[in-house]
N, C-alpha and C positions, 0 to 999 in steps of 0.2 A: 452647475455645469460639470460636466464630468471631467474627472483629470485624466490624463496621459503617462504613465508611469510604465516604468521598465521594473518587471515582476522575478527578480532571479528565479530560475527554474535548475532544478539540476535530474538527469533523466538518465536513466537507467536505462542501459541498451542490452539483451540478450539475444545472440544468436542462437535461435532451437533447434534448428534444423538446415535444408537448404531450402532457401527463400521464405524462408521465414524467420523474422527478426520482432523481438516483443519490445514494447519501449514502457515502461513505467516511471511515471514522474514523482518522486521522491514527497511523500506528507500528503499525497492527492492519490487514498486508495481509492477513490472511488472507482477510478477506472484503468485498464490496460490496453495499448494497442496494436496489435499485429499486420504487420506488413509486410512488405516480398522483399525490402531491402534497409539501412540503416536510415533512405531519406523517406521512404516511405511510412513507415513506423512513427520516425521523427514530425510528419508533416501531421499524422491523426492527431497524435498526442497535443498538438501546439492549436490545433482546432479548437479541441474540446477544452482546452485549458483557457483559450481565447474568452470561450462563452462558460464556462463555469465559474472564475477568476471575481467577474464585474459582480456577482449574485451573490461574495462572501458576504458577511459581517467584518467589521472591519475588525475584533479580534483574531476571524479565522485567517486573516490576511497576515498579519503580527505571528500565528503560530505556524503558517507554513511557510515561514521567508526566513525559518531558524536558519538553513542551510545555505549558504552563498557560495559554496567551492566546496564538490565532492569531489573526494579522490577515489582511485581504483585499488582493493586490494585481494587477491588471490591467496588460499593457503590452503593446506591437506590436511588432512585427518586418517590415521592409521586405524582402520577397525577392526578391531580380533573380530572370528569367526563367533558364533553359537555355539554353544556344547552338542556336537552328538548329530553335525549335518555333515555328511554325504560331499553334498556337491562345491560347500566352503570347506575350507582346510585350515588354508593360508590368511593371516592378516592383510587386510584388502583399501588400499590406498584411495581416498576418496578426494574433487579437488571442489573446491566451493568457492562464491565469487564474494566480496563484502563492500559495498558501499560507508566509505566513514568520512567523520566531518567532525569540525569541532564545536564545541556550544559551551556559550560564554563571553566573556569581554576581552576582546584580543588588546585591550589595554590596562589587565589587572593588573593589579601592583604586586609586585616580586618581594615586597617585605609587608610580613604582620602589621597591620594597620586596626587601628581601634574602630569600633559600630557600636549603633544604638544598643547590640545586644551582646556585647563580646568582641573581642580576637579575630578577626577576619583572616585568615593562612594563606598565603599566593595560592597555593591550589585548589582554594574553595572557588566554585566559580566557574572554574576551568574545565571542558572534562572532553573528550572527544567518544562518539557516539559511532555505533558501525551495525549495518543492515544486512544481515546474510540473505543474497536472493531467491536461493531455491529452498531456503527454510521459511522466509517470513519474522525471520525473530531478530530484535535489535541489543543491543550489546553496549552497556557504558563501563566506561575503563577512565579512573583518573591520569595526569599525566603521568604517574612512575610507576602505572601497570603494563605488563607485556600485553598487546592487546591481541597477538596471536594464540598467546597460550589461553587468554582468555575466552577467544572465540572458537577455538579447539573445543575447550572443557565443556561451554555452553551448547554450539553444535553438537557435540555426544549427547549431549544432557537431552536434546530436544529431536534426535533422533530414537534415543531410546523412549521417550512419553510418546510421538506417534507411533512408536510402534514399526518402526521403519528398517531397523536393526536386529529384524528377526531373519532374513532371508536375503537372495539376492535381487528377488522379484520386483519387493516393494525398495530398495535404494536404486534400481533405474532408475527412479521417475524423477530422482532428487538428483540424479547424474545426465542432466540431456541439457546443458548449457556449453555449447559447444565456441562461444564468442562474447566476449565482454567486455564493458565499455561505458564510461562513465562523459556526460557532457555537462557544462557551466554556460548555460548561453542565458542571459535577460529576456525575458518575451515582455513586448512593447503590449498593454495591455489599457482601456479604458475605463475607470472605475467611479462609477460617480459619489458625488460628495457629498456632504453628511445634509444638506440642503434637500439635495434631489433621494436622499435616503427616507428623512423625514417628510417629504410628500407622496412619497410610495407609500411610506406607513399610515398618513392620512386615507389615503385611499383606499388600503388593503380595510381598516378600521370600516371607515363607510360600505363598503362590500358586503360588511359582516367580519364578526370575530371567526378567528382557527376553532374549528373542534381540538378537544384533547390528543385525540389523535396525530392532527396537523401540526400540532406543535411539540411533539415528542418522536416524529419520524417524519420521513422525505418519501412523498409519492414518488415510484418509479415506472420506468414505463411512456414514457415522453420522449425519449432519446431512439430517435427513429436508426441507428445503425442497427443492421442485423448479423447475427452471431451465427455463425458458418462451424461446420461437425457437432452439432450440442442437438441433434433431434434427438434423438435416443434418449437422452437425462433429461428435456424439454416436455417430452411427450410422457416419460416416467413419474413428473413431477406435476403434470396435466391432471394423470389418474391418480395421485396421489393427494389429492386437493380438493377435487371433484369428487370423487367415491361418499357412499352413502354407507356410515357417515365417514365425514372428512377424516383423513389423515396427519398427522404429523409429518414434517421429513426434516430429519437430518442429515446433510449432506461433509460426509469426508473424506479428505482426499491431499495428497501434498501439494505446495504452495505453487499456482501454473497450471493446475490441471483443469482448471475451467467451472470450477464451483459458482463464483458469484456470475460469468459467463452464463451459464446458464439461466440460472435468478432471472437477469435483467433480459434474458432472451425469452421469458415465458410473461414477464410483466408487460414488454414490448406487443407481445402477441395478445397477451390481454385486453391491455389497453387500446392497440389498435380493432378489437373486437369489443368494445363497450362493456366490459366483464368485469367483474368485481375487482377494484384496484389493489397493485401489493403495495407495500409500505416497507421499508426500511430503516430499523432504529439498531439503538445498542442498550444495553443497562446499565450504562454512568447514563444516559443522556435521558432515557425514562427516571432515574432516580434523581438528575439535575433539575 
């Protein structure tokens, strides 16, 4: 029988624009969702988490319940100019938004205590962890590091590797977070038990076994919502697939702009057109 549990969720709110607010739930990239206001946003997200949640493994349940209370945290980053532009001069104040949390036993012990393998230090353990939004890149800081100068240094770090801090063209795209907002709320969720898990797996068994494939990626393309401004990179990524012979694509672009958006809007259309399915994996998870 399936249980009843209250799932901590903690959800990332950005305002991008006017009436439009993107909501991302925090260890659950698989998806993001835009709506015309904070409940709107709020009410997609809580959907798709409703019907995604009950379909973990119960480690994936264990690895994204690390976070139980996000906090909100704001800070700037001063970026000198380029050599030898024109239209920059001046050092140009940037503001970026960071999701942080702590990970670890909020009842470590405060004094060196002996383990099977040594010396265990109050601060091993302990570490708090922090998410910059419009970057994508996460950030651990033990407890007696500054965690803004730390998130400074890395933010530089990883606007100069995209390539972002060449001009003023490509840091718009990293500056359109016009509202942020961090929420802790539990979603009341149904997960069935290791009972009704192992009779699914009986079943799945008798079916027939996963191809290689099925077991090293997730069919997409099933998730009947449709993804609204993405023709263009839809229909690019059509002929880029299709063409004789096929194409490679690599798609880049800063964090928000609609990359996997796309992806899942041209597998949607696939799928609902009987066409060769897409598949999405990683390489820890082909080489696990």
């Amino acid at each position: 029988m399936a249980a009843q549990i209250a799932f901590p969720i903690v959800l990332v709110l950005r305002k991008m624009g006017p009436g439009a607010v993107l909501a991302e739930p925090l260890f659950f990239p698989e998806f993001a969702r835009l709506g015309p206001n904070r409940a709107g946003a709020r009410t997609a997200a809580h959907r798709n988490l409703t019907e995604l949640i009950p379909k973990l493994e119960p480690s994936e349940l264990i690895r994204r319940r690390r976070a139980v209370a996000g906090r909100e945290l704001t800070f700037t980053l001063e970026l000198p100019p380029p050599r030898a532009n024109e239209a920059w001069r001046d050092p140009l104040t940037l503001t970026f938004h960071a999701t942080t949390w702590d990970h670890g036993l909020a009842d470590a012990a405060t004094e060196s205590v002996a383990g099977p393998f040594g010396q265990v230090h109050p601060k091993e353990g302990r570490y708090v962890l922090a998410r910059v939004a419009e970057l994508g890149i996460e950030v651990i800081a033990e407890p007696g590091d500054n965690l803004v100068s730390l998130l400074r240094s890395e933010s530089l770090a990883a606007l100069r590797r995209m390539n972002l801090s060449t001009g003023l063209r490509p840091l718009a795209f990293v500056q359109t977070t016009l509202g942020f907002a961090v929420e802790n709320e539990p979603l009341t969720v149904r997960v069935p038990s290791l009972k009704d898990r192992a009779l699914r797996a009986a079943s799945d068994d008798q079916e027939g076994k996963k191809s290689l494939l099925q077991q090293v990626a997730t069919l997409l393309g099933k998730d009947r919502d449709k993804t609204y401004e993405a023709d263009d990179t839809v229909n690019e990524l059509a002929r880029a697939l299709t063409a004789n012979p096929p194409q490679s694509v690599l798609l880049v672009g800063p964090s928000g702009v609609g990359k996997t958006a796309a992806v899942l809007e041209l597998a949607r259309r696939w799928h609902a057109a009987s066409r060769a399915p897409i598949y999405q994996t990683s390489g820890a998870r082909i080489v696990a």
